[in-house]
N, C-alpha and C positions, 0 to 999 in steps of 0.2 A: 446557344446563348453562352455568353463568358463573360467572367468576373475577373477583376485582377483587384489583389492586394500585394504587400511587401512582404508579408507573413503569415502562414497559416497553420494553425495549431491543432492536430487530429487527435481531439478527446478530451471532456470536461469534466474530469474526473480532479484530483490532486493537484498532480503535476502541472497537465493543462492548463488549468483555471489558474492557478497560482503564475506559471509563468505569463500566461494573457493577460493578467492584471496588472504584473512587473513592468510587460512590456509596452503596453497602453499608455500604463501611468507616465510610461518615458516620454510616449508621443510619438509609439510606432503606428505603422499601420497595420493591425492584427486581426485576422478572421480566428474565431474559435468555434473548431467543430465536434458537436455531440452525437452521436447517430439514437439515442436513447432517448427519452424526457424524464423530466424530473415532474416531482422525485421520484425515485426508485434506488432499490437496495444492492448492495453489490457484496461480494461475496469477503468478506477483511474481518481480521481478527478486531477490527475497532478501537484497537486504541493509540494513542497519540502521546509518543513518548516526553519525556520531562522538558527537551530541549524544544519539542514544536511548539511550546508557545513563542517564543522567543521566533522563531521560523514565520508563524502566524502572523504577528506584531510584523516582522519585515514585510511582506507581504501587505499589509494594510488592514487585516479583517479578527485582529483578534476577539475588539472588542466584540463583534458582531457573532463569531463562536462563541463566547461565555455565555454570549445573551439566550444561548440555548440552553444553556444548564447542562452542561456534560458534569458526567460522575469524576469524583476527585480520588486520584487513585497513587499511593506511595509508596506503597510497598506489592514486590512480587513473591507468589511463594508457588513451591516444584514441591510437588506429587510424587515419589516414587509408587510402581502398581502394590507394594505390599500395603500403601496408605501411609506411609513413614511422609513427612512434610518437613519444609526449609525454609524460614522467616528470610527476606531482606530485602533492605532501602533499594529504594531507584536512582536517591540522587537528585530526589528532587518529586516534584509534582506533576502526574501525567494525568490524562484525561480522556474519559470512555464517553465517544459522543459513535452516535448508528452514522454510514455512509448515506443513511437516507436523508437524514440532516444535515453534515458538514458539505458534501460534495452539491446539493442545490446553490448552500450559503457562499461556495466560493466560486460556483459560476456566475450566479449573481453579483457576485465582486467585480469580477473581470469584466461586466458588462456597465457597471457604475465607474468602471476605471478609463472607459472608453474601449475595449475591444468589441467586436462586432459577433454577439454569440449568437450562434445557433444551437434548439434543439432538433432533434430527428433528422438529421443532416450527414447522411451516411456517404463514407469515400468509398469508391469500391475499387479505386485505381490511380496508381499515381506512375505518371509520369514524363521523362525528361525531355523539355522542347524547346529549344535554341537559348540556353541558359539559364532557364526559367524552369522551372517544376508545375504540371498541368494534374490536378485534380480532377476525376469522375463524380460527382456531387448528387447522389438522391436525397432531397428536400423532403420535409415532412409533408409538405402538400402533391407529391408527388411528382413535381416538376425533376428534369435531368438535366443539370447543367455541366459545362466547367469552369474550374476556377483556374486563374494563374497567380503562382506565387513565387520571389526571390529566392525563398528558405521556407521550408516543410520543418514542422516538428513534431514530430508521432511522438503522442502521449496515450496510445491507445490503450495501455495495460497489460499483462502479463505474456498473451498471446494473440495473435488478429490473421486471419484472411491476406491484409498485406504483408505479412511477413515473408511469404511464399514467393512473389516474384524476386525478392531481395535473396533470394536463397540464404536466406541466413542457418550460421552456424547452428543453434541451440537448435532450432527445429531436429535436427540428425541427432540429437543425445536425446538418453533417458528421460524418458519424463512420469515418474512411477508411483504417481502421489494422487489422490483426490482430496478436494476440504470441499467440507459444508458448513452452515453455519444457520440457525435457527435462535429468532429471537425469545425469550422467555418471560417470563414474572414468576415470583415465589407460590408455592403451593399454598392456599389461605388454610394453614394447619399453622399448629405452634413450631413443628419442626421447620416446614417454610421461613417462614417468617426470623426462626433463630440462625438458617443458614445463609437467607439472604443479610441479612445482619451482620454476618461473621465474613463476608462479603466486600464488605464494603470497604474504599480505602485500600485495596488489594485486587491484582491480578492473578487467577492461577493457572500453571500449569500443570495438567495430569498426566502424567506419562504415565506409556502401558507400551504389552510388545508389538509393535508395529502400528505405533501411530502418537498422538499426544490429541489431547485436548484444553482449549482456552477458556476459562469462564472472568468475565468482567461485566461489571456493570458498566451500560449506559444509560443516558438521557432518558428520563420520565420512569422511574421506577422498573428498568427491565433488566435484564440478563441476556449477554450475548454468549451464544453456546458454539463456537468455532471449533473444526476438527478436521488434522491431517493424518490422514488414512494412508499405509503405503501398499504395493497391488498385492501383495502375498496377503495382508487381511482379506483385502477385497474379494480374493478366491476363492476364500472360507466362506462369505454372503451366498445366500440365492438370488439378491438384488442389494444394492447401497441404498435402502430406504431406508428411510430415518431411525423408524422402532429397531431395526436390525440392526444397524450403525449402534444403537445406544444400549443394546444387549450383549452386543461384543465388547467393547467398551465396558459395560459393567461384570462382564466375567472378567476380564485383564485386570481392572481399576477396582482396589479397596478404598478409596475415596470416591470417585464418581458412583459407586454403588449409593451411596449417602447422597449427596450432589444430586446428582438426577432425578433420585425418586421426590427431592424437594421441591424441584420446578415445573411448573405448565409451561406449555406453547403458548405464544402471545400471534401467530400467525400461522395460518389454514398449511403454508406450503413449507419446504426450506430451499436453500439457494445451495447450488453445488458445483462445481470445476472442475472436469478429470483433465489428466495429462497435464499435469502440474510439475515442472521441474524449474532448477535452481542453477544452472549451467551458465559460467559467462555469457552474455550477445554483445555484440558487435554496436558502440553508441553512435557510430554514424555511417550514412552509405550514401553519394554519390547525390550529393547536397541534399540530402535530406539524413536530420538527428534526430537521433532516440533519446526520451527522458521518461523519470519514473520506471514504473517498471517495466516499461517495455525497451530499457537500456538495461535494467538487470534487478533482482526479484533476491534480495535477503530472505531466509530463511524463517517462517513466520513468528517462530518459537523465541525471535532475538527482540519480538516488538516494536521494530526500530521501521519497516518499511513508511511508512504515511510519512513520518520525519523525514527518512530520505527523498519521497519524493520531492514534499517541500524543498528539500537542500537544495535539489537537483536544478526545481525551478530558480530558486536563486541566483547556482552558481550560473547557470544559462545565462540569464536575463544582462549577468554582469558580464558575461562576455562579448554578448552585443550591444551591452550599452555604448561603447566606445566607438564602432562601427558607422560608417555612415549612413543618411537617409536613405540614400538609392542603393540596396545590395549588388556589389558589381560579382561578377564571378572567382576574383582572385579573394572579395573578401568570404563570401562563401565558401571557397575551397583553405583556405585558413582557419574559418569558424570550424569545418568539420575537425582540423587539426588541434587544435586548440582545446574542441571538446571532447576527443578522445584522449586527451591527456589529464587533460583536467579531473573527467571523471574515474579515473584508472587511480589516478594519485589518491583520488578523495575516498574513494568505495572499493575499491578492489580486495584491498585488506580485509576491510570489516566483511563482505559478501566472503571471503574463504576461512575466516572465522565459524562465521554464520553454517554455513556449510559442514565445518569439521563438528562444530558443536550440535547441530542437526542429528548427523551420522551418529554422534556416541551415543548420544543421548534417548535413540532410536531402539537399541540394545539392551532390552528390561535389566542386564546385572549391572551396566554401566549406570545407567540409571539412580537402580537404588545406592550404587556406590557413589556416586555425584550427590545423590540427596546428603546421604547419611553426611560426608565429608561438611558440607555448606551446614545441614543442620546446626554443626560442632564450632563452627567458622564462619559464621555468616559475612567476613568481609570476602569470604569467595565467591559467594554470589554477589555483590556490589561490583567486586573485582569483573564478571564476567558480564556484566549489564553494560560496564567502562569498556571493556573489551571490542561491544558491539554499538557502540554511540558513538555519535558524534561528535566534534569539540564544542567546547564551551562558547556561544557567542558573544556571552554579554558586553568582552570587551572590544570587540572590532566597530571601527568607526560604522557611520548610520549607511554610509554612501562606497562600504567596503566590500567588495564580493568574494564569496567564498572561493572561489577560483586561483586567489593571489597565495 
C-alpha cells in the first residue's frame, strides 16, 4: 500500500508540530509523523525561554500554552559546588511548562491547522525513488505501509536509527554526557515548602565537578530535576540510578545538598539519554532537512533549545512558503541550499558559544570563578543569557521570516 503527500514531517515533538502547523496553515499538503503517543514525557530541561512566547504566538498556539498554566519564571541564578550563588534577569519572562504538556498541545495544533497527524507511526526507512523521497511507515495498528513525499523533514530529536544510513558526521564524534531528569514536588516539611518558594520566578543552575544540574518549576505545583552527567562521573557510579546520581551530586554540590533533601519524587521512574553530544550535524541531505535538534543540539545549560526549535520551525516554514504547490526537483535541491545557510547564519554562533560556555563552566574552579565574578556583576550573567538568545521579534512584520 502507498500514500503520497507533498510533505512529510518525521516527529511531533517541537520542531515538528510547530513547522506542520506553519505549513498546513499555508495550505500545504503535510503528513506528521509521531512514532510515540501522547502524552508522554521526554527527556528537556523544560523550560522556554523569554523569546518563545513571541515564537508560540507565531506559530498560532500561544494562547492555548498559557491555558496550561506554566510556571512564570524571570530570573536565572548559577550554583557554584562551594554553594556560593549568582542573581540575574532573563530579559524578560520565560516559562516552565513539562514536555508532557506542551508537546501533545502543539501536535494537536498542527492537526487543527490541517496537517494530517499521526501517533505511533514509526519510519524506519527512508528512501530516494525517482525524485521523490519513499518512507517505510509502521502504523500504530500495525499495518506496513509506504508513503511518498516531495520533501522529508526530520524533526526526530537529538539522535534516531535514521541517522545511520545518512552517515552523518556527529555520529563519529564524542558523545560523553548522560541527562536525566525526574519530576518532583516539595517535601510537605517547613523546609519543603520554604525552598519551593524560594523557587519560584527563578531557574537554577547547580554546577558541580563533572556535571550541572537544572531545578525549575513547572505546571501544577512540581519541580523539574534535569541533570548532565559527563562519562568520568559516570565511572565513579556502580549504575546511573537515580539515588546514586543524587548522592554524587550531593557530595560535589553545597547547594543541592539543601535542594534535594527538600523534594519528593512526583513519579515511580526517571527518564534518561546516554550518548549525549553537542557536535555540529549536517541540516540537510539529499532532499531530505533536518530541524530542531536533530540539525543541531545547544548546550542545555544555555536554556535556549525549545526556542530554537521553534525558530527553526519558523525560519523553515518561511522558506517554503514561496515555493510552489507541486515540489519539483530543482526546488527541492534549492530548499536544501537555502536551508543550510540559513540555519548556519542563524545558530551556529550561538551553538559554539553554547559549547565553549558548557566546556568552562564544566570545570568546578572555572565555575566558582564564573559565579563569584556575576555574583559582583550581575549584568554578566544578562550579558551571557544575550550571548545565547535569539533576537528580538517583536519588531519584524507578522508575514516575515526569520530566514531574511
Amino acid at each position: 500500500m502507498s500514500e503520497n503527500c507533498e510533505i512529510a514531517v518525521i516527529g511531533g515533538g517541537i520542531a515538528g508540530s510547530a513547522l506542520a502547523a506553519l505549513l498546513a496553515r499555508d495550505g500545504r499538503d503535510v503528513l506528521l509523523l509521531e512514532q510515540d503517543e501522547f502524552p508522554r514525557h521526554k527527556l528537556c530541561g523544560e523550560f522556554l525561554s523569554p523569546e518563545s512566547k513571541r515564537l508560540l504566538e507565531r506559530v498560532g498556539c500561544l494562547r492555548e500554552v498559557l491555558a496550561l498554566r506554566p510556571a512564570r519564571i524571570t530570573h536565572g541564578r548559577f550554583f557554584a559546588p562551594s554553594g556560593r550563588d549568582a542573581l540575574f534577569g532573563l530579559g524578560g519572562e520565560a516559562l516552565g511548562l513539562s514536555r508532557w504538556a506542551l508537546d501533545e498541545t502543539l501536535f494537536r495544533h498542527a492537526g487543527r491547522c490541517g496537517a494530517s497527524e499521526h501517533e505511533g507511526a514509526k519510519v524506519n526507512r527512508i528512501e530516494e525513488a525517482g525524485g521523490r523521497r519513499r518512507l517505510r511507515v509502521e502504523w500504530k495498528d500495525g499495518r506496513r505501509t509506504t508513503v511518498e513525499a516531495r520533501l522529508v523533514v526530520a524533526a526526530y530529536g537529538r539522535r534516531s536509527s535514521l541517522d545511520v544510513p545518512f552517515s552523518r558526521a556527529f555520529l563519529r564524534e564524542p558523545a560523553p554526557y548522560l541527562g536525566l531528569k525526574r519530576h518532583h514536588r516539595p517535601a510537605d516539611t517547613e523546609t519543603g515548602r520554604r525552598r519551593f518558594s524560594e523557587l519560584e520566578g527563578k531557574v537554577e543552575i547547580h554546577l558541580f565537578d563533572g556535571g550541572y544540574c537544572g531545578l525549575s518549576q513547572v505546571e501544577g505545583g512540581r519541580v523539574n530535576v534535569c541533570v548532565l552527567l559527563e562519562k568520568e562521573l559516570l565511572k565513579s557510579l556502580a549504575a546511573p540510578r537515580w539515588e546514586g546520581v543524587c548522592a554524587a551530586m550531593r557530595e560535589r554540590s553545597a547547594s543541592l545538598r539543601e535542594r534535594l533533601a527538600a523534594l519528593t519524587p512526583d513519579e515511580d521512574g526517571f527518564h534518561a539519554a546516554a550518548g549525549l553530544g553537542f557536535s555540529p550535524k549536517e541540516t540537510s541531505r539529499g532532499g531530505v532537512l533536518f530541524a530542531g535538534d536533530a540539525a543541531g543540539m545547544i548546550a542545555p545549560l544555555c536554556g535556549d533549545g525549545q526556542a530554537m526549535a521553534l525558530e527553526s520551525a519558523i525560519m523553515l516554514a518561511g522558506l517554503i512558503a514561496p515555493l510552489p504547490a507541486s515540489l519539483g526537483d530543482d526546488d527541492v535541491a534549492g530548499l536544501g541550499r537555502s536551508w543550510d545557510e540559513a540555519w548556519s547564519g542563524r545558530f551556529d554562533e550561538r551553538l559554539r558559544r553554547g559549547r565553549l560556555l558548557q566546556w568552562a563552566l564544566l570545570w568546578a574552579p572555572a565555575g566558582e570563578t564564573a559565579v563569584r565574578v556575576i555574583s559582583g556583576i550581575p549584568r554578566l550573567g544578562e550579558a551571557l543569557v544575550r550571548a545565547t538568545r535569539g533576537e528580538d521579534l517583536r519588531n519584524e512584520p507578522a508575514g516575515a521570516t526569520l530566514a531574511a
